[in-house]
C-alpha atoms as a printed R data frame, in Angstrom:
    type eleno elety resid chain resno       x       y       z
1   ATOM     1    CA   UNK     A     1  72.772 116.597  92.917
2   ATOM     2    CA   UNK     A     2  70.547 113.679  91.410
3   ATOM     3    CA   UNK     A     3  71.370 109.955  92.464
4   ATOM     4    CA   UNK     A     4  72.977 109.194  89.225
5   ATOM     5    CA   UNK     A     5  75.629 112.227  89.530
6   ATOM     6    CA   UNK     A     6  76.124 111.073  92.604
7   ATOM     7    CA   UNK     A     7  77.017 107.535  91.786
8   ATOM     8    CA   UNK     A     8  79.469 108.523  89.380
9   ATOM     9    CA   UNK     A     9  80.849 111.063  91.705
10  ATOM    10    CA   UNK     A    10  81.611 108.152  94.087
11  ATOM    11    CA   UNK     A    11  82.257 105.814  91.129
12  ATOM    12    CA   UNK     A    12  85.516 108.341  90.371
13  ATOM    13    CA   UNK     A    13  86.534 108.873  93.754
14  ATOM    14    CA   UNK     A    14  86.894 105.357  94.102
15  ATOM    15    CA   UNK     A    15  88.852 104.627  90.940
16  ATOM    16    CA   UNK     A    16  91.009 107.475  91.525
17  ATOM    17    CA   UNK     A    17  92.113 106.800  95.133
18  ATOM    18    CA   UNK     A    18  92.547 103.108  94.058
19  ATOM    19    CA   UNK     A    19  95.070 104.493  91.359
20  ATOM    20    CA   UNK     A    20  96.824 106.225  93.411
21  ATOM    21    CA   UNK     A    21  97.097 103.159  96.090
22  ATOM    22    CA   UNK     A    22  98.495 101.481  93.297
23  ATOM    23    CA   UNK     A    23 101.117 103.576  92.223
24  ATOM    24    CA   UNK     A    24 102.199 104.466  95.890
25  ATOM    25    CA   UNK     A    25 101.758 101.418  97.417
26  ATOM    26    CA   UNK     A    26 104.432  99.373  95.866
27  ATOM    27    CA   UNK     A    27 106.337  96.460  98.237
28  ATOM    28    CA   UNK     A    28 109.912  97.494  99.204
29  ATOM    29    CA   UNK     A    29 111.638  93.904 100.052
30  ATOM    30    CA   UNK     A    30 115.285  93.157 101.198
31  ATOM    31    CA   UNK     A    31 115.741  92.587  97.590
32  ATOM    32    CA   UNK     A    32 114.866  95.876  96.747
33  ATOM    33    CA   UNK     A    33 116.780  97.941  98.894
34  ATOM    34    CA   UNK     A    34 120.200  95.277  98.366
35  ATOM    35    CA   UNK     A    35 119.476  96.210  94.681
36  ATOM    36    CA   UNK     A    36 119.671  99.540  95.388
37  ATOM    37    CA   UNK     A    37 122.669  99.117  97.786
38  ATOM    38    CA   UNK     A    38 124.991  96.988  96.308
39  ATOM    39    CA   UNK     A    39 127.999  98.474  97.999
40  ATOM    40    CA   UNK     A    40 126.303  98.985 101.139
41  ATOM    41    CA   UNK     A    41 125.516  95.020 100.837
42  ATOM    42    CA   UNK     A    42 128.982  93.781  99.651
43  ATOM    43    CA   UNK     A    43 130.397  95.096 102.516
44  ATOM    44    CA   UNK     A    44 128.774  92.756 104.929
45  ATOM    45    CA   UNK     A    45 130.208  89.605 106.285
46  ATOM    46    CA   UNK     A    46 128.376  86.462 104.277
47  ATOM    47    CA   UNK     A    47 126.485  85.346 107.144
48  ATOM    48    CA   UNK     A    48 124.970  88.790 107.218
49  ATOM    49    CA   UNK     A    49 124.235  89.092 103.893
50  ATOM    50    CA   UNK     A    50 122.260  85.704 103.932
51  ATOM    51    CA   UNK     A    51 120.246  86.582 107.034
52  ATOM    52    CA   UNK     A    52 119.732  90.287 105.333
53  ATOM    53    CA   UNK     A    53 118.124  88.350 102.204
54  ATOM    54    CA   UNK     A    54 115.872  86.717 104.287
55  ATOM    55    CA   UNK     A    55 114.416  89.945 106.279
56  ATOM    56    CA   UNK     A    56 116.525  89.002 109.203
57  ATOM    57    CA   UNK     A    57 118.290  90.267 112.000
58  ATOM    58    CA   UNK     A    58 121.016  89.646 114.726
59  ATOM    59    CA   UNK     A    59 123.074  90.366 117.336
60  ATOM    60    CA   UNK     A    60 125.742  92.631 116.490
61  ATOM    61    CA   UNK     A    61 124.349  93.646 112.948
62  ATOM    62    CA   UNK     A    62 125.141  97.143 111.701
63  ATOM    63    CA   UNK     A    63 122.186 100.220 111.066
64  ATOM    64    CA   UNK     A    64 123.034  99.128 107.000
65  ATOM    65    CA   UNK     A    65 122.605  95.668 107.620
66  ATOM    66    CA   UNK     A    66 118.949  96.667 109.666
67  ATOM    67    CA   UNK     A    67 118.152  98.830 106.647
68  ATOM    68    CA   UNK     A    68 118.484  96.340 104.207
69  ATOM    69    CA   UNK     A    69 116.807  93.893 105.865
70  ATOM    70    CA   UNK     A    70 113.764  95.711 107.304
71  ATOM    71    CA   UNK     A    71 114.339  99.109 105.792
72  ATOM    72    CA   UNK     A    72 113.684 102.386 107.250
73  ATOM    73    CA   UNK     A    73 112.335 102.811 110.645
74  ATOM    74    CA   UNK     A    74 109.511 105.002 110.573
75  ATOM    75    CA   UNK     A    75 110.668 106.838 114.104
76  ATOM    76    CA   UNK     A    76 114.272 107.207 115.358
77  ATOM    77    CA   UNK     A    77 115.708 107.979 118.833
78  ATOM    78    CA   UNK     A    78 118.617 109.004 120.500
79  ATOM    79    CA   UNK     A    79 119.084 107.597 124.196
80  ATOM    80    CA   UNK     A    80 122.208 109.004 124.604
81  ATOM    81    CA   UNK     A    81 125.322 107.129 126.527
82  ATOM    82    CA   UNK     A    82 125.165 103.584 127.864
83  ATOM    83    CA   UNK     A    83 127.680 102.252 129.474
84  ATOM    84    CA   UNK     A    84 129.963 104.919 127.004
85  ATOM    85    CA   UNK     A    85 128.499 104.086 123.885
86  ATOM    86    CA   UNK     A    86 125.672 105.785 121.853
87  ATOM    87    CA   UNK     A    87 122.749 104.568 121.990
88  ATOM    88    CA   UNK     A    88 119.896 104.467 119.500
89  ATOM    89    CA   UNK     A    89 116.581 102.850 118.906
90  ATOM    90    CA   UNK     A    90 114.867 102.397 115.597
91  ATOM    91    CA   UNK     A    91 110.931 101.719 115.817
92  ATOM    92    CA   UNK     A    92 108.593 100.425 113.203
93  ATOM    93    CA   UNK     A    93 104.965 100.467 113.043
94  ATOM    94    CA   UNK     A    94 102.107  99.278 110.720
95  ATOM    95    CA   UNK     A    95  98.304 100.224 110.316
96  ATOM    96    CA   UNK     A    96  95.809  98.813 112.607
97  ATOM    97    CA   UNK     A    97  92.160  99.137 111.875
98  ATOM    98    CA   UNK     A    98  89.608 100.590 114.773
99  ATOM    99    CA   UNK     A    99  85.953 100.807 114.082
100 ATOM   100    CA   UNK     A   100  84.663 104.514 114.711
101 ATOM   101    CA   UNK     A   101  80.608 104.615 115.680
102 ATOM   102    CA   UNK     A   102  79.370 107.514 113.264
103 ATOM   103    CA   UNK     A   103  75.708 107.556 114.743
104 ATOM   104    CA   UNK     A   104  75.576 111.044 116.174
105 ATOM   105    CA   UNK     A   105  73.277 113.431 114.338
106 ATOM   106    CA   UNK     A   106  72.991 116.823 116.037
107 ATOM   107    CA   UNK     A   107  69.965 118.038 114.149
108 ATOM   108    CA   UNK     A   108  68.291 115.259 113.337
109 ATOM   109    CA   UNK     A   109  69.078 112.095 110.901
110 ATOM   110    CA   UNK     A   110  67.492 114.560 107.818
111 ATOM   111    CA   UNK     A   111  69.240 117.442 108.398
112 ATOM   112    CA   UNK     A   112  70.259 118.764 104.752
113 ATOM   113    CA   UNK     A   113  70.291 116.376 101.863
114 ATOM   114    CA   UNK     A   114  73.591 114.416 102.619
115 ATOM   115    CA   UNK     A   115  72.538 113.248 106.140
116 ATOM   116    CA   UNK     A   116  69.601 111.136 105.013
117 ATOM   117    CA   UNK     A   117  69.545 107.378 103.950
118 ATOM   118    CA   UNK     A   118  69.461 108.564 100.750
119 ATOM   119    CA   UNK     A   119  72.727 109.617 100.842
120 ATOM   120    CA   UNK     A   120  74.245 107.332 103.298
121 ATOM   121    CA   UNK     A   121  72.550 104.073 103.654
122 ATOM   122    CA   UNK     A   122  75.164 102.322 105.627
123 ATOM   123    CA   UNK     A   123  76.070 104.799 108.090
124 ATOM   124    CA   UNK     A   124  77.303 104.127 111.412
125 ATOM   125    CA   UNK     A   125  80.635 102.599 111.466
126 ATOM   126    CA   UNK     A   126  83.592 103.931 109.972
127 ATOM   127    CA   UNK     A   127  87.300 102.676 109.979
128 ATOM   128    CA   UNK     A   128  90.339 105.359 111.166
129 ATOM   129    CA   UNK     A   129  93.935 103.379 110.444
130 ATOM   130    CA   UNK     A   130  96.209 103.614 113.922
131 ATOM   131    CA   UNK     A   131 100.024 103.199 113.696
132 ATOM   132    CA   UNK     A   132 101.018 100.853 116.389
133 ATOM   133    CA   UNK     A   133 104.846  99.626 116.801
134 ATOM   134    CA   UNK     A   134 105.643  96.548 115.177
135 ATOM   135    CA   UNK     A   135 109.196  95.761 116.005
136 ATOM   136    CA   UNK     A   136 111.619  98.022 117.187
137 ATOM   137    CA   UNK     A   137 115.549  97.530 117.828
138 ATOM   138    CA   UNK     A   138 118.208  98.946 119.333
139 ATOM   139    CA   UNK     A   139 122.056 100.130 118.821
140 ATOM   140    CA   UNK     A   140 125.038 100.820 120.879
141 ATOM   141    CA   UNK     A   141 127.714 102.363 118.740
142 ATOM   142    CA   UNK     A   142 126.021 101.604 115.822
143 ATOM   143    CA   UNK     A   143 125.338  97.785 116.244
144 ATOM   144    CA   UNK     A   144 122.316  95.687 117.549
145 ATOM   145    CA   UNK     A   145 122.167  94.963 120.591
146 ATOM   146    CA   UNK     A   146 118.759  93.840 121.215
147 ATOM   147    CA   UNK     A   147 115.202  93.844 119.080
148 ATOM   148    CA   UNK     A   148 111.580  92.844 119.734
149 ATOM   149    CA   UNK     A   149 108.838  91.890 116.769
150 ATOM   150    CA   UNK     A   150 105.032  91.908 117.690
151 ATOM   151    CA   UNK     A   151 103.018  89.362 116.056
């Protein structure tokens, strides 16, 4: 493969996955999901449905009210009975970026024609995404009892 194939290799690769970011990676807000919901939202008490607009929580809220206000929890868990009630604990997470060191070459840095600096100038470092939890809250008999945000 000649440098110029190669550049326009990459060139596509790039446009395409930035396509598809774009069509996947649309923002879900409260707003969103109440627009979806309507009857789900209606049925909240006032002071509810103002904290839900704003992406808030509180004591006593139901798992709808959670939903609509920070949408679905990307892990779910049943603890089981406390103090007689079920109890259940929704946790969120988001991407955190940690730098990988790529400079390990096990026959050499021109081993083949894609491990030289031809082919990868600016080896070395690489980025893997980690899910860490975010916020997570919890339910007894279906209403908040408690919730924690990271920063």
């Amino acid at each position: 493969m000649n440098k110029q194939s190669y550049k326009h290799l990459l060139g596509t690769a790039a446009a395409a996955a930035a396509a598809l970011c774009l069509v996947s990676c649309e923002t879900v807000t409260p707003a969103t999901r109440i627009q979806e919901n309507p009857a789900m939202y209606s049925q909240l008490p006032e002071k509810q449905q103002q904290l839900v607009r704003a992406g808030h929580i509180t004591y006593g809220m139901s798992t709808a009210a959670v939903y609509l206000a920070w949408g679905a929890p990307q892990r779910k868990a049943t603890l089981g009975l406390r103090n007689g009630k079920t109890a259940e604990k929704w946790v969120y997470t988001k991407p955190r970026p940690v730098s990988i060191s790529n400079d390990f070459y096990p026959y050499g840095p021109s081993y083949g024609p894609y491990w030289d600096n031809y082919y990868f100038p600016h080896h070395g470092v690489s980025t893997a995404w980690l899910q860490e939890e975010s916020a997570s809250v919890q339910f007894e008999n279906g209403k908040v009892v408690s919730w924690q945000q990271q920063q």
